[in-house]
FIKEFI-920899 format. One record per residue (C-alpha): x, y, z; chain. Coordinates in nm, 2 decimals, decimal comma, padded with zeros to 4 digits. Layout:
REM FIKEFI-920899
<x=X | y=Y | z=Z | chain=A>
...
END
This chain:
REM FIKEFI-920899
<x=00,70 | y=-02,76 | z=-00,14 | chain=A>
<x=00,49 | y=-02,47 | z=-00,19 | chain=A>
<x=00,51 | y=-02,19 | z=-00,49 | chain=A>
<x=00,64 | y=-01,87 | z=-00,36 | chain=A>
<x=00,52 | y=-01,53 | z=-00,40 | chain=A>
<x=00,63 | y=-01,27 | z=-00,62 | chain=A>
<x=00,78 | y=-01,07 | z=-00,29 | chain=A>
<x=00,90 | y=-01,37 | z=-00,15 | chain=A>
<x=01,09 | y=-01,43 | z=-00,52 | chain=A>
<x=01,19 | y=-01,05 | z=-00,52 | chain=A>
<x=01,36 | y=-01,13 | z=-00,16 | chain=A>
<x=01,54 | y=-01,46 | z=-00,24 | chain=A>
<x=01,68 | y=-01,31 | z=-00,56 | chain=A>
<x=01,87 | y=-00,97 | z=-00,34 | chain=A>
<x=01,99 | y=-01,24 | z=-00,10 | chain=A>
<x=02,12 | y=-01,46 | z=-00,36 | chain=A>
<x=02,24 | y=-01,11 | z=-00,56 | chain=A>
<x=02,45 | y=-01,00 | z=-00,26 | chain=A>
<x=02,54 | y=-01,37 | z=-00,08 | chain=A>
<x=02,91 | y=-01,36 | z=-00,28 | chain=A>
<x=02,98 | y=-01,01 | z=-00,22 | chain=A>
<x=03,01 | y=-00,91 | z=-00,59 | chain=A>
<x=03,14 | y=-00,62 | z=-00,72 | chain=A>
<x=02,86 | y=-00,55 | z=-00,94 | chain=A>
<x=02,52 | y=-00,56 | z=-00,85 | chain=A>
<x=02,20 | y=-00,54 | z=-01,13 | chain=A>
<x=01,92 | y=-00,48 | z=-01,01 | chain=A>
<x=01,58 | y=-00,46 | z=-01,29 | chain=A>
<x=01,27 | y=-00,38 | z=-01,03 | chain=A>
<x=01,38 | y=-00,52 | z=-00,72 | chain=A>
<x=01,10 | y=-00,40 | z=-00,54 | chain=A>
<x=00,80 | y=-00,42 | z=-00,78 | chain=A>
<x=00,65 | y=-00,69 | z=-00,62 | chain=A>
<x=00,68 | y=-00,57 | z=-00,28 | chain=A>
<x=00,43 | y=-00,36 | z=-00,02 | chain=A>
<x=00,55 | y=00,01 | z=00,08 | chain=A>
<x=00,69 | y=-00,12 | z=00,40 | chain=A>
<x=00,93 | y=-00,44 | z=00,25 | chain=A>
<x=01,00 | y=-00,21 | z=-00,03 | chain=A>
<x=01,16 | y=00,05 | z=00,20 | chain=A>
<x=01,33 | y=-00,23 | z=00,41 | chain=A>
<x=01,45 | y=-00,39 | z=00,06 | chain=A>
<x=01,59 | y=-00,12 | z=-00,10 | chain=A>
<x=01,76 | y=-00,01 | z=00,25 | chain=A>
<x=01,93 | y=-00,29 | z=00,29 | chain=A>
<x=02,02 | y=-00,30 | z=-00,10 | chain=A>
<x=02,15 | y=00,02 | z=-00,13 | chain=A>
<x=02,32 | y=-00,02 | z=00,22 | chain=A>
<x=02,54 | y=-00,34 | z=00,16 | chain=A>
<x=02,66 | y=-00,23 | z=-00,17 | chain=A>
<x=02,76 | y=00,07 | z=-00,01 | chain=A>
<x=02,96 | y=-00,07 | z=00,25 | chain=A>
<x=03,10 | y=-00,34 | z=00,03 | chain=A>
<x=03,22 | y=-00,05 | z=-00,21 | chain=A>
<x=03,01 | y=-00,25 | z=-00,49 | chain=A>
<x=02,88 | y=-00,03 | z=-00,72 | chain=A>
<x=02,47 | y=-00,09 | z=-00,83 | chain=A>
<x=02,30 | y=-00,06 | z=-01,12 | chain=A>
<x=01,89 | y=-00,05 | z=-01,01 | chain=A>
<x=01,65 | y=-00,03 | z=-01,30 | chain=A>
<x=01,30 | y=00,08 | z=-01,13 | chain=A>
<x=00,99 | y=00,31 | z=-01,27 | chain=A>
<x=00,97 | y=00,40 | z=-00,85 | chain=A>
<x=01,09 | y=00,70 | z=-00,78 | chain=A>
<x=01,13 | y=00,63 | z=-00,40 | chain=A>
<x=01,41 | y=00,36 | z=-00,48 | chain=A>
<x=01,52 | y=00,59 | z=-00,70 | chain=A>
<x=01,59 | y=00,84 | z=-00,48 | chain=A>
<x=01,85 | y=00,66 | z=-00,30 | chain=A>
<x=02,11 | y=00,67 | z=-00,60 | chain=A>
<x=02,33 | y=00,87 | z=-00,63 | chain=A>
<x=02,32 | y=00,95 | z=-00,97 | chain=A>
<x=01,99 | y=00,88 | z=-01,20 | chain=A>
<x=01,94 | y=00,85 | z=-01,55 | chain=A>
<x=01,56 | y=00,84 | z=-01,70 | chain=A>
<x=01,52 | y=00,64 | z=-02,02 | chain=A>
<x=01,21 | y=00,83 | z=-02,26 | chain=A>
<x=01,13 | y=00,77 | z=-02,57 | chain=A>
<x=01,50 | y=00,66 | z=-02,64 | chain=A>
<x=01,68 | y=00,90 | z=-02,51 | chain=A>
<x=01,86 | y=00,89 | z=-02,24 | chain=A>
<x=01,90 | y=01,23 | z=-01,99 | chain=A>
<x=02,06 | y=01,29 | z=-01,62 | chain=A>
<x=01,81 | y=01,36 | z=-01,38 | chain=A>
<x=02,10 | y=01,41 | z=-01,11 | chain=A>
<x=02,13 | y=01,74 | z=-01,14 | chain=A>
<x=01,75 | y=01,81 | z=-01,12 | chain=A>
<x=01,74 | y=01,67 | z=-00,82 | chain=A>
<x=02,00 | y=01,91 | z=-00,67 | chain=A>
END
């Protein structure tokens, strides 16, 4: 057996994350191993099947394209936490 890559880690762990259909999905950097082109591709398919499956997700990320996809986002600084929702709007 071979080691695996960071990105090929990253991609096991969201299939493994969304194989049992769970309510709940936690997400810390799902992406932050990944090129521009598997990140878009990841965080699609991410955002989409919790979507669908009515699970909400909870994505911790410092990029702001995954970000983007929530619906609602909160930035952590300096300890405080703000809603950057309604800046976006």
């Amino acid at each position: 057996a071979r080691d695996l890559s960071g990105g090929e880690v990253q991609r096991t762990a969201l299939a493994r994350a969304l194989v049992n259909s769970p309510q709940i999905v936690l997400a810390d950097e799902p992406t932050g191993a990944l090129d521009a082109d598997l990140r878009d591709a990841s965080a699609d398919l991410l955002f989409d099947e919790c979507r669908r499956r009515g699970a909400a997700l909870l994505v911790v990320t410092h990029d702001p394209s995954v970000a983007a996809r929530a619906a609602r986002v909160l930035h952590l600084d300096g300890g405080h936490l703000t809603d950057a929702t309604s800046a976006r709007t």
